[in-house]
C-alpha positions as CSV (number, residue, x, y, z in Angstrom):
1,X,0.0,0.0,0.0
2,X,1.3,3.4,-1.1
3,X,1.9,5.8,2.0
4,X,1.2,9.6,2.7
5,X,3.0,11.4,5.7
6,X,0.4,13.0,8.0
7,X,2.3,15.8,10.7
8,X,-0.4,16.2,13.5
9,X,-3.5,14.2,13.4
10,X,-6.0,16.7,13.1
11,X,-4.3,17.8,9.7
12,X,-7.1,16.6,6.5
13,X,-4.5,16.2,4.2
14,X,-1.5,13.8,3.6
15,X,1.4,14.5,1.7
16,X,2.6,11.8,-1.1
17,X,6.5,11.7,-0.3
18,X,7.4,8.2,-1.3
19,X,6.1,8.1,-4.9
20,X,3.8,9.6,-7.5
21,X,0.0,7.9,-6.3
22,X,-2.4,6.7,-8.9
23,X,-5.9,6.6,-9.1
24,X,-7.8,4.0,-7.2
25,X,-5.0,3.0,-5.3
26,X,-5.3,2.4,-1.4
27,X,-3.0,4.6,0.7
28,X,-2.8,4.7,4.4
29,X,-0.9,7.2,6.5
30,X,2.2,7.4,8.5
31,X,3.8,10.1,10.9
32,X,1.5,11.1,13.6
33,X,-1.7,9.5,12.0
34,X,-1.2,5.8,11.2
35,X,-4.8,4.3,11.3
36,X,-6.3,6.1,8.2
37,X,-6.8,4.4,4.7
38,X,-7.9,6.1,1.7
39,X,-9.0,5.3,-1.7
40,X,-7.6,7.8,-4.5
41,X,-10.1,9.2,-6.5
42,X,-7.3,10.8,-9.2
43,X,-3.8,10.8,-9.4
44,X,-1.5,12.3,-7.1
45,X,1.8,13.8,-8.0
46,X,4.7,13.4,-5.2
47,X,5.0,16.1,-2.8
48,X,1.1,16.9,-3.5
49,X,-1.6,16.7,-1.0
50,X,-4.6,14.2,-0.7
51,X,-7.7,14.7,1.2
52,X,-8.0,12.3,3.9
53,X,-11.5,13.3,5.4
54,X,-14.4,15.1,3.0
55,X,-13.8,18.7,3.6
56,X,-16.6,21.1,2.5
57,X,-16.3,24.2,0.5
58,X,-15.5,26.9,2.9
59,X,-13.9,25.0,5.2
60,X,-9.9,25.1,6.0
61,X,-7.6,22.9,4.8
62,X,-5.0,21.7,7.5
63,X,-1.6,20.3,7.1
64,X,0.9,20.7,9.7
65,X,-1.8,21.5,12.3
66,X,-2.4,24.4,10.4
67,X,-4.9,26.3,8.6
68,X,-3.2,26.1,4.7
69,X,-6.2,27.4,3.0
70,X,-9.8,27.0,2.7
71,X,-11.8,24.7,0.0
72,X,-13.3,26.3,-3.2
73,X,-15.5,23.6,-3.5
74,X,-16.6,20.5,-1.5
75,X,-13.4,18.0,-1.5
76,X,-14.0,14.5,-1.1
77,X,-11.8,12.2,1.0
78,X,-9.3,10.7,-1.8
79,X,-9.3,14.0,-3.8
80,X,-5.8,15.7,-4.9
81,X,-6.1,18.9,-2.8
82,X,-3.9,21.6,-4.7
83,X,-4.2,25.2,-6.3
84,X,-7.1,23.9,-8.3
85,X,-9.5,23.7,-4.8
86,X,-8.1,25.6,-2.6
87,X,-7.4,29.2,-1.6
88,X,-4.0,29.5,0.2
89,X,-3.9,31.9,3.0
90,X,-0.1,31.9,3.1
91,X,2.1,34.3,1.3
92,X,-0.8,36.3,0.2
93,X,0.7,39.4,-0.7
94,X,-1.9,40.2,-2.8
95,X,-4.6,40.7,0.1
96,X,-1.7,42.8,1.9
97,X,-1.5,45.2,-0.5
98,X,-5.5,45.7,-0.7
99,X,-5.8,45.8,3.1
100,X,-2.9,48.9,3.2
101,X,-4.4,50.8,-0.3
């Protein structure tokens, strides 16, 4: 079974650090999460992200036991969770420079 690395456990994402994941593949977690499984419901690139719970639109996306973002739409558990569904809230210099103008 292919294996993402989970950081704290209340994170919703894992990270694909072994290898490149494929859809409809089984992955389980390792780090401070071990007892998840997941099916993939597209393929993951290494060093992407893949929901490990459903996480609806709106709601933050956590990695590190941190808020990385929020959902643009409704992820499902298995998705690739990237650029593509979610808004970053890190490194948003773009929102600075509104806030100051």
């Amino acid at each position: 079974m292919k294996k993402v690395f989970v950081v704290e456990k209340e994170d919703n994402v894992g990270t694909a650090v072994g290898e490149p994941i494929r859809a409809g593949e089984t992955v389980g977690t390792e780090g401070r999460e071990r007892d998840l499984t997941v099916v993939a419901r597209a393929d993951i690139p290494y060093g992407h992200k893949i929901a490990l719970r459903d996480i609806p639109k709106g709601a933050q996306v956590t990695k590190y036991g941190l808020s990385i973002g929020s959902a643009l739409a409704d992820i499902r558990a298995g998705d690739h969770v990237h650029v593509h569904n979610v808004e970053s809230n890190r490194g948003r210099g773009d929102k600075a420079a509104r806030s100051a103008g």
